[in-house]
BALOBA-1460 file (C-alpha; in Angstrom, 3 decimals):
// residues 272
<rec num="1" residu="x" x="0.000" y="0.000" z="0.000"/>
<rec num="2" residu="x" x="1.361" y="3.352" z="-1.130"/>
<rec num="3" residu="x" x="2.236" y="6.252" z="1.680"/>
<rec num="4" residu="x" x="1.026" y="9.487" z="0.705"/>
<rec num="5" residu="x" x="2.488" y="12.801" z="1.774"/>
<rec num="6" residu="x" x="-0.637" y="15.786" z="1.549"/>
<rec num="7" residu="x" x="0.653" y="19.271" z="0.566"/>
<rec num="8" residu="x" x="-2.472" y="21.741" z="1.245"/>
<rec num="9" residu="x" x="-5.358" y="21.186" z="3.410"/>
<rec num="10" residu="x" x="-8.374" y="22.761" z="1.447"/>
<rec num="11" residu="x" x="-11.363" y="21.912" z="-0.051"/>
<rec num="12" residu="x" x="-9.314" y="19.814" z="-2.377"/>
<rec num="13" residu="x" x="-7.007" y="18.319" z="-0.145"/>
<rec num="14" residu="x" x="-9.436" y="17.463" z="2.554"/>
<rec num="15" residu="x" x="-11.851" y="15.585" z="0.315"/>
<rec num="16" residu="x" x="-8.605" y="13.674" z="-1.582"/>
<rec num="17" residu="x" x="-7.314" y="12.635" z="2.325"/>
<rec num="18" residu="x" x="-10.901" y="11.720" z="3.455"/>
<rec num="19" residu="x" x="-10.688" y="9.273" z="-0.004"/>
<rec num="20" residu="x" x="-7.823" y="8.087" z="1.412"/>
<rec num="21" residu="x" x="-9.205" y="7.615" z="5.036"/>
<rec num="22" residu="x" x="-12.232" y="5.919" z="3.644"/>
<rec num="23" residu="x" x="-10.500" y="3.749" z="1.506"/>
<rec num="24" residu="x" x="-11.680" y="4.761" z="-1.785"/>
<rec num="25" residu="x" x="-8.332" y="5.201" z="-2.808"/>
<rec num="26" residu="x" x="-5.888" y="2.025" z="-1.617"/>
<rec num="27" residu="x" x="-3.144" y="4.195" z="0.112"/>
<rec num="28" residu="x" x="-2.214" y="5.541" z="3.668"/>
<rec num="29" residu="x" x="-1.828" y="8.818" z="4.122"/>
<rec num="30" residu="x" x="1.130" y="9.240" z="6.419"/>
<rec num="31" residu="x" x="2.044" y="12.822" z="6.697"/>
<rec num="32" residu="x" x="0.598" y="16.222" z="5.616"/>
<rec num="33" residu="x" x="1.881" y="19.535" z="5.578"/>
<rec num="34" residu="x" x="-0.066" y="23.235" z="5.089"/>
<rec num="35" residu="x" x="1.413" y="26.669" z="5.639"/>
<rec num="36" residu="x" x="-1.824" y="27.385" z="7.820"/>
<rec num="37" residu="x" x="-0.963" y="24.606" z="10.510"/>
<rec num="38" residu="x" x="-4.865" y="25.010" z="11.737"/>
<rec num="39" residu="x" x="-6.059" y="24.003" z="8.308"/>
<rec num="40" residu="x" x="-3.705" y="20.870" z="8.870"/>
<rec num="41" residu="x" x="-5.438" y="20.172" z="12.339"/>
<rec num="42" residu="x" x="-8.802" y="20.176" z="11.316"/>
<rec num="43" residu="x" x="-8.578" y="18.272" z="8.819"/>
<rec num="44" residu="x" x="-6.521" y="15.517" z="10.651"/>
<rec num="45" residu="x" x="-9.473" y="15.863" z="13.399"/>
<rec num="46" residu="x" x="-11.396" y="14.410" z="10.491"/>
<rec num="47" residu="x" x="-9.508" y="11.471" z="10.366"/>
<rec num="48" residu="x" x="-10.167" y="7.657" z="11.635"/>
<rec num="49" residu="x" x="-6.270" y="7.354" z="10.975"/>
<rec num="50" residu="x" x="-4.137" y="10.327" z="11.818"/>
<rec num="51" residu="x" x="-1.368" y="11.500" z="9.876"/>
<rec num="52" residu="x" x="1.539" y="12.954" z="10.862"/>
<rec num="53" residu="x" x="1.568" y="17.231" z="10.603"/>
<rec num="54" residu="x" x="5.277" y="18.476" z="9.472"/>
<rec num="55" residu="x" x="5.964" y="21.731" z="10.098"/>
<rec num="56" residu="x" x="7.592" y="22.548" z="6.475"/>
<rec num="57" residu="x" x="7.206" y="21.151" z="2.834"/>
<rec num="58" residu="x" x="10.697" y="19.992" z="3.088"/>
<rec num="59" residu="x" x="9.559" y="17.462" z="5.514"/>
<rec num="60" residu="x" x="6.813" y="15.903" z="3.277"/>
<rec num="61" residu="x" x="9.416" y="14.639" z="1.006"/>
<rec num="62" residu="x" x="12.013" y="13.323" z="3.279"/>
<rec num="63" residu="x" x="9.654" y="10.912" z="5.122"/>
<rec num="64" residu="x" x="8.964" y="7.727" z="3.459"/>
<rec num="65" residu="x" x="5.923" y="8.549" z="1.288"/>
<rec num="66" residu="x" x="5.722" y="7.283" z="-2.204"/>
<rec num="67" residu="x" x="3.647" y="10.119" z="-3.616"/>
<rec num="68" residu="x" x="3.236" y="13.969" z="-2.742"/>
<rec num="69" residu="x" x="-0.301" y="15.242" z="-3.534"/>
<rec num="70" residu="x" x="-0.255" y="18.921" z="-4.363"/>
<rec num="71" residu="x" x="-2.970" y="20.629" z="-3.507"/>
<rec num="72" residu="x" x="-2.089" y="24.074" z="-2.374"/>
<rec num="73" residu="x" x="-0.423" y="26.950" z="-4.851"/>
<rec num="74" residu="x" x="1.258" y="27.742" z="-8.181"/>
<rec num="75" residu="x" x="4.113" y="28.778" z="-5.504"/>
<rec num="76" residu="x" x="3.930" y="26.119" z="-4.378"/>
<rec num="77" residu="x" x="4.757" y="24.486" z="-7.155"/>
<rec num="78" residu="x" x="7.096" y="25.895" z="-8.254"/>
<rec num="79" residu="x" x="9.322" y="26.227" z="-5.114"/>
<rec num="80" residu="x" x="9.010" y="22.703" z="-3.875"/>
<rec num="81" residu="x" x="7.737" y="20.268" z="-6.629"/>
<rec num="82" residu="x" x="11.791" y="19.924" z="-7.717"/>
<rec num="83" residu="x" x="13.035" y="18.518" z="-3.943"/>
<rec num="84" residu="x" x="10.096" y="16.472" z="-4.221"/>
<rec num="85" residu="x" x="11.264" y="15.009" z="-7.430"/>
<rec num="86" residu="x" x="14.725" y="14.500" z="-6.153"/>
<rec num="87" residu="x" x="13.827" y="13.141" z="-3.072"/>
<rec num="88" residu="x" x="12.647" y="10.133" z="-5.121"/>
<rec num="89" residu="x" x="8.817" y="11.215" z="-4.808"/>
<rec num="90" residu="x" x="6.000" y="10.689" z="-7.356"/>
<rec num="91" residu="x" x="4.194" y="13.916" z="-7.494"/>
<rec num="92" residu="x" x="0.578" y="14.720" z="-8.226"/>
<rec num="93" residu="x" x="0.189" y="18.601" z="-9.244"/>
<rec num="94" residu="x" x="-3.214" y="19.933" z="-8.958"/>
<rec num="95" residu="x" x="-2.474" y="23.608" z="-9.395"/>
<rec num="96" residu="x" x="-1.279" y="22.836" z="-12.874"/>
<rec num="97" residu="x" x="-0.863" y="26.644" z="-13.845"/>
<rec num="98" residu="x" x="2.417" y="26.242" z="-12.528"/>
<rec num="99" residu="x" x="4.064" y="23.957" z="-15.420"/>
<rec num="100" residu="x" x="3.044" y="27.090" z="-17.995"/>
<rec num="101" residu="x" x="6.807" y="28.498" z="-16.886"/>
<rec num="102" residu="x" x="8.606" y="27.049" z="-18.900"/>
<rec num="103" residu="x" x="11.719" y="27.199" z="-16.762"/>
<rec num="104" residu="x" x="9.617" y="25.041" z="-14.263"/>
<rec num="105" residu="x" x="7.955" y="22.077" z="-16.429"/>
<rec num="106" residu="x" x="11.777" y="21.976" z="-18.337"/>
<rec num="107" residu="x" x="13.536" y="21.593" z="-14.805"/>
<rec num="108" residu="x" x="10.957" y="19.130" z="-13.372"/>
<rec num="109" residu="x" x="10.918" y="17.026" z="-16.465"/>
<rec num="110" residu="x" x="14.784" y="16.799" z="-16.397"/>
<rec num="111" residu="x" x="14.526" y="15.855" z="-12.766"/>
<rec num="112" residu="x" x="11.791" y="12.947" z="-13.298"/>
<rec num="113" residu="x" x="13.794" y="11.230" z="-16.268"/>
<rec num="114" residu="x" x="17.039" y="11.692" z="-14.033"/>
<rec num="115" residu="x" x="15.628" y="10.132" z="-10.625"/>
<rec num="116" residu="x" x="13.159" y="7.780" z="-12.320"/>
<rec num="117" residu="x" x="10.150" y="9.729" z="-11.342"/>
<rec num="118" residu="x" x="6.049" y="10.620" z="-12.349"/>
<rec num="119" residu="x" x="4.178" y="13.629" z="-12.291"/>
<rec num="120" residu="x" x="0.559" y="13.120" z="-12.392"/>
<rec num="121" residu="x" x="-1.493" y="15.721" z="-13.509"/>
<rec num="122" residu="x" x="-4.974" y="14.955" z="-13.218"/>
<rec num="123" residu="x" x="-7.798" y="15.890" z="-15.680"/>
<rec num="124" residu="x" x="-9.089" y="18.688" z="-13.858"/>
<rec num="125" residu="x" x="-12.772" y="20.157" z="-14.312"/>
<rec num="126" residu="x" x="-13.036" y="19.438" z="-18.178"/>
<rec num="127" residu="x" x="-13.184" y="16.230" z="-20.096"/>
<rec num="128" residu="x" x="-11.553" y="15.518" z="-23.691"/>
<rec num="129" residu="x" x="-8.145" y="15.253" z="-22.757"/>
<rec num="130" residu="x" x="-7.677" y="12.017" z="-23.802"/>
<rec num="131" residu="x" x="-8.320" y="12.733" z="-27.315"/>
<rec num="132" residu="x" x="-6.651" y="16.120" z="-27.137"/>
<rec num="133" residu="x" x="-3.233" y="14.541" z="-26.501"/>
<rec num="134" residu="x" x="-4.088" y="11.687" z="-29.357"/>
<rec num="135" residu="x" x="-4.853" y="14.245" z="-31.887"/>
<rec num="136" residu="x" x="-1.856" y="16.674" z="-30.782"/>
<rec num="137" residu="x" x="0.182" y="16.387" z="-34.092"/>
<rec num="138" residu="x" x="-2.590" y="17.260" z="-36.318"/>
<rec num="139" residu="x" x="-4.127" y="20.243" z="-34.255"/>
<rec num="140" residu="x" x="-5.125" y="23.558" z="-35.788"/>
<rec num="141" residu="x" x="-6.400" y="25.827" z="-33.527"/>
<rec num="142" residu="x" x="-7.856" y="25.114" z="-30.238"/>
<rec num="143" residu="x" x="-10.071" y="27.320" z="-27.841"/>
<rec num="144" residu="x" x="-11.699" y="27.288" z="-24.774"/>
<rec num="145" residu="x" x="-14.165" y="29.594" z="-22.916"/>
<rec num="146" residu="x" x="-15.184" y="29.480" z="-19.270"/>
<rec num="147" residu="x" x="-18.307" y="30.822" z="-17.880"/>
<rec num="148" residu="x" x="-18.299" y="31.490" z="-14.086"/>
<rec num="149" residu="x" x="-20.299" y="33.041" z="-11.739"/>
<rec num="150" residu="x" x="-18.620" y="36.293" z="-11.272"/>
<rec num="151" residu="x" x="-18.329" y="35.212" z="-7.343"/>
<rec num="152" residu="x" x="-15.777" y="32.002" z="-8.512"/>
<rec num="153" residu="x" x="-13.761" y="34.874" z="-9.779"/>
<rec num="154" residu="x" x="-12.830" y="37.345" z="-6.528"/>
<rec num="155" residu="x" x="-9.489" y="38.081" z="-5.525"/>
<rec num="156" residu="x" x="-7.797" y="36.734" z="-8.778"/>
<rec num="157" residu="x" x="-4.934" y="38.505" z="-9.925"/>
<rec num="158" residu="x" x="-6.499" y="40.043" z="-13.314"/>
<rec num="159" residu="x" x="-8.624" y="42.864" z="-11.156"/>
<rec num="160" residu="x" x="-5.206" y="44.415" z="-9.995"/>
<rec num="161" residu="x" x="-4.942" y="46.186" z="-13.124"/>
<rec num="162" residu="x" x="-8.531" y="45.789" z="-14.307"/>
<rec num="163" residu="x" x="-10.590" y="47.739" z="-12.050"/>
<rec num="164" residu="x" x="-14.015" y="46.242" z="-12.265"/>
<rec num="165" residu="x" x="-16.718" y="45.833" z="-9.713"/>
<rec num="166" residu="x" x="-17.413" y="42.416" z="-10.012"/>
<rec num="167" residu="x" x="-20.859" y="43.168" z="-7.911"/>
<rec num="168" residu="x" x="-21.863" y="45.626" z="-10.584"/>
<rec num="169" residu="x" x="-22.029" y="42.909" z="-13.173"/>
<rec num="170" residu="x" x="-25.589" y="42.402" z="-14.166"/>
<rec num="171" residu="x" x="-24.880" y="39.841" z="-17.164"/>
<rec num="172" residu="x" x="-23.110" y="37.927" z="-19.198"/>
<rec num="173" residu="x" x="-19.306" y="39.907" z="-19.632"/>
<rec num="174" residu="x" x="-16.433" y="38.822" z="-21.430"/>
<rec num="175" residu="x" x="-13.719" y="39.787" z="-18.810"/>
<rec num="176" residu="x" x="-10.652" y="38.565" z="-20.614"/>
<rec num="177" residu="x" x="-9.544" y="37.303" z="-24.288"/>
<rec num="178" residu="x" x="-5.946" y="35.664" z="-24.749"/>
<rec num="179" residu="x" x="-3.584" y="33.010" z="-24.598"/>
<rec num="180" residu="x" x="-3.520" y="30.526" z="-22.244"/>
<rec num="181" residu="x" x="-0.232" y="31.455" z="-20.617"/>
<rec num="182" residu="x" x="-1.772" y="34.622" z="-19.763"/>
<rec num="183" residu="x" x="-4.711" y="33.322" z="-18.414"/>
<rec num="184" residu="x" x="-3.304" y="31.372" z="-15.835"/>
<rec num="185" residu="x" x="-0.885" y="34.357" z="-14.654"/>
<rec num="186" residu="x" x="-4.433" y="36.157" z="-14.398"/>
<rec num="187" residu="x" x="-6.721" y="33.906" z="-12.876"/>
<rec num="188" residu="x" x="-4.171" y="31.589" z="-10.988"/>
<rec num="189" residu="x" x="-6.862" y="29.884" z="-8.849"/>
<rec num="190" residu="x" x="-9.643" y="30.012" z="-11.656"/>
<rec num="191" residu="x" x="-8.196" y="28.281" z="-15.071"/>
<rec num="192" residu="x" x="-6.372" y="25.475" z="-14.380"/>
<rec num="193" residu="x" x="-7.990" y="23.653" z="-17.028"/>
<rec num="194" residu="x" x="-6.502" y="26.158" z="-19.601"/>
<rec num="195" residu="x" x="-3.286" y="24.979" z="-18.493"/>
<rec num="196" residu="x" x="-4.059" y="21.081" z="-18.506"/>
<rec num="197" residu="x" x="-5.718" y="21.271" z="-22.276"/>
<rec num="198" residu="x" x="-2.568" y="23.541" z="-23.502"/>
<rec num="199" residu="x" x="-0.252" y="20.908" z="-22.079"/>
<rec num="200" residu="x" x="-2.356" y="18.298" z="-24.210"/>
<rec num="201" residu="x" x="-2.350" y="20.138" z="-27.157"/>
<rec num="202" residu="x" x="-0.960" y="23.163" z="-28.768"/>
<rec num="203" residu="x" x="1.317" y="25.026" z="-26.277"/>
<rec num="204" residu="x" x="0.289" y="27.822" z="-24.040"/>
<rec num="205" residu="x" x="0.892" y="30.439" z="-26.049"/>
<rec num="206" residu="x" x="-1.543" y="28.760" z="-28.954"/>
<rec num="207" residu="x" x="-4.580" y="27.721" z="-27.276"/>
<rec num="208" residu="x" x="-6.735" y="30.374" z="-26.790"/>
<rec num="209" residu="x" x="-9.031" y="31.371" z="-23.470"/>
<rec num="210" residu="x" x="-12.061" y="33.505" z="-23.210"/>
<rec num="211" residu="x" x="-13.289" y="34.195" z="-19.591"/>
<rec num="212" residu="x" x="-16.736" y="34.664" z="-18.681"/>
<rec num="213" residu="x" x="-18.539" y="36.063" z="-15.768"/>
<rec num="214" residu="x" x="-22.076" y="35.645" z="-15.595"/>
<rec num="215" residu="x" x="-24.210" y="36.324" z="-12.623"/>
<rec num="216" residu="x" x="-26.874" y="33.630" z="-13.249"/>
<rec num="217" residu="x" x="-24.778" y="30.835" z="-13.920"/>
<rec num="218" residu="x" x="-24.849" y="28.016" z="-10.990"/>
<rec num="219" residu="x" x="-22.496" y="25.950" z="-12.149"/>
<rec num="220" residu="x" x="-18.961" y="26.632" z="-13.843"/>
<rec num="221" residu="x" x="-18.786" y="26.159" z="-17.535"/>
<rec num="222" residu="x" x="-15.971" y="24.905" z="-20.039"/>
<rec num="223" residu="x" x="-16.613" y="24.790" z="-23.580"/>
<rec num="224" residu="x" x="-13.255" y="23.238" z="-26.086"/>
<rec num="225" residu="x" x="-13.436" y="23.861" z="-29.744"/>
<rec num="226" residu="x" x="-10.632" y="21.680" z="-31.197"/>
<rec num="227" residu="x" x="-9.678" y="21.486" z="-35.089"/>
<rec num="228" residu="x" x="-7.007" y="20.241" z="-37.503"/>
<rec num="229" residu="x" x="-7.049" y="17.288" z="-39.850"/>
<rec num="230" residu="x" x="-8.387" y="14.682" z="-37.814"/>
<rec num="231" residu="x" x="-11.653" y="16.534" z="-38.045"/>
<rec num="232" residu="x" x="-13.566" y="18.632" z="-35.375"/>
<rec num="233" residu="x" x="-13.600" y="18.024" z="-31.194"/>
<rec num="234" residu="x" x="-16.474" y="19.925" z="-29.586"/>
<rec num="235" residu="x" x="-16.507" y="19.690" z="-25.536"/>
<rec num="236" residu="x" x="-19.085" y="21.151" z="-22.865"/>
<rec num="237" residu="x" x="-18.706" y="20.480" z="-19.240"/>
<rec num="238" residu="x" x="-21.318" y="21.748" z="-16.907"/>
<rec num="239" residu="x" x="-19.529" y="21.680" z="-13.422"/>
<rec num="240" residu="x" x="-21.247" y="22.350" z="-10.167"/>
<rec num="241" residu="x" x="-18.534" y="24.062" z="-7.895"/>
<rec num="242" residu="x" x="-17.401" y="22.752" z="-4.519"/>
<rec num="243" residu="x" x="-19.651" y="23.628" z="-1.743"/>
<rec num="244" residu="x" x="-16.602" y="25.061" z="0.569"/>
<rec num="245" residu="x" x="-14.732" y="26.958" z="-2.617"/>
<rec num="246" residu="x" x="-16.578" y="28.063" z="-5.636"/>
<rec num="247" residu="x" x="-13.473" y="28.398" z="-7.240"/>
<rec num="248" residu="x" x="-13.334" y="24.641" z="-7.402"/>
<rec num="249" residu="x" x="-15.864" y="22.571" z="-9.562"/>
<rec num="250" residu="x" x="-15.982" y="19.477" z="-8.162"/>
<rec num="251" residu="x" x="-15.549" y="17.305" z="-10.912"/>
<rec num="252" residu="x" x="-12.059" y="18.476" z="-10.522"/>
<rec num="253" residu="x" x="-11.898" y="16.954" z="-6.838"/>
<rec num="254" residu="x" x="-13.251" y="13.798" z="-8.822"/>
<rec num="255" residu="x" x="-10.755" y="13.981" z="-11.000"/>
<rec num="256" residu="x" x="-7.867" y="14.479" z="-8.631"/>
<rec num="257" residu="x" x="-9.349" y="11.490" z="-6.268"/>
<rec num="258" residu="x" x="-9.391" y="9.294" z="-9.359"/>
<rec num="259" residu="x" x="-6.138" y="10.325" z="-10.567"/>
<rec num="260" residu="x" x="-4.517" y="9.020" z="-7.089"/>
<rec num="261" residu="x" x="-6.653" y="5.789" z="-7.154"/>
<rec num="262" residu="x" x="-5.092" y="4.687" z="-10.595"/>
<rec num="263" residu="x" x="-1.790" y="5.749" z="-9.785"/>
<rec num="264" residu="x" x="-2.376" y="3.382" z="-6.162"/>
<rec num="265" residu="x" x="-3.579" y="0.454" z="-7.497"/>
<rec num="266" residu="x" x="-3.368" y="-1.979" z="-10.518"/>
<rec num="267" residu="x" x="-6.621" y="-1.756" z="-12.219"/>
<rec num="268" residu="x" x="-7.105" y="-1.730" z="-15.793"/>
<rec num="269" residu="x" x="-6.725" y="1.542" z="-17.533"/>
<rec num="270" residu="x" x="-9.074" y="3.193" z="-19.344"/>
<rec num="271" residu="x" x="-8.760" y="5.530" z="-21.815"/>
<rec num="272" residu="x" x="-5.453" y="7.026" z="-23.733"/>
């Protein structure tokens, strides 16, 4: 049975260790780390088997865990996912914005082919990615638009330089219109998924994003529009978000808890 090492104790890394505790997922979750030690606590009060609570990331890696779930920050990402890797860690990345830098993903993939190591990145809140990666080579254009509530989107980075009063919005607004790469810098905590389908695909700087905030939608919508010479890929997800973060749809916490069952047990695998 695998060990698992937690890294962020949200709404995504509580329901992932309560997987865990309930044996969904085939593992043991042995030690878990967040830089708010009383998210950490709660959740372990959750717990029918309590893990251990380290009192730095370092420390997740160093114990004898066979995976490191991710579940916390870009930053963190990027400052910890390498020691991780050389550590001799499997690591599952959920804030997949991250591997945009290209400094990073370059650096981390180096690391897992030198120390014999996996990354896991898990599907996220859209579907299609399967045949998005088997169609890669003959892609011509491919473009996605989210539709939030404009709630899902307070607090992201964009509205530092775009003054808008998100309470003011009575319908349906485009609020950005780009490249993936800059979407992600934008809405850090919001478009993941434009980072997971440019990884699939075309690049970052190719696949295009279109953010939308509309005040009557109740659940958070991704739309893919995929074309080249193996013909046309249209994809609509309907998510509802996660009762304790909006931000989060939860067929993205699905996704994540699935993600870790495959990679801790020896089913058959479906799919590409």
């Amino acid at each position: 049975m695998k060990k698992i090492g937690l890294f962020g104790c949200g709404a995504i890394g509580t329901q992932i260790a309560l997987a865990i505790d309930s044996g969904k997922i085939q593992a043991e979750l042995t030690h878990m780390y967040d830089s708010d030690k009383t998210k950490s606590e709660i959740l372990a009060s959750k717990l029918k088997k309590k893990p251990i609570i380290v009192d730095n990331p370092h420390l997740l890696s160093s114990n004898p865990v066979d995976i490191v779930v991710e579940a916390a920050s870009q930053d963190a990402v990027k400052n910890h996912a390498l020691s991780i890797i050389q550590n001799r860690r499997d690591l599952m990345v959920m804030s997949v914005g991250a591997l945009l830098d290209e400094s990073v993903s370059e650096i981390l993939l180096s690391a897992c082919k030198e120390f014999g190591k996996k990354i896991y990145l898990p599907s996220g809140a859209i579907a299609g990615l399967d045949a998005i990666k088997s169609v890669k080579a003959e892609l011509e254009s491919v473009a996605l638009t989210t539709t939030k509530n404009p709630k899902s989107l307070a607090g992201a980075k964009f509205f530092d330089t775009n003054k808008i009063n998100l309470d003011s919005i009575t319908k349906s607004t485009v609020l950005y219109e780009g490249n993936a790469k800059e979407a992600v810098e934008m809405f850090p905590a919001n478009i993941n998924v434009a980072a997971l389908l440019s990884l699939a695909g075309m690049g970052s700087e190719k696949t295009k994003v279109k953010i939308v905030a509309d005040p009557t939608a109740d659940k958070n919508i991704h739309q893919i529009e995929a074309k080249g010479k193996f013909g046309n890929l249209t994809i609509s997800v309907q998510n509802v978000p996660d009762l304790n973060n909006p931000k989060t749809s939860r067929l993205a916490i699905l996704s994540a808890i699935e993600c870790l069952r495959l990679a801790c047990s020896d089913d058959i695998r479906i799919g590409t």
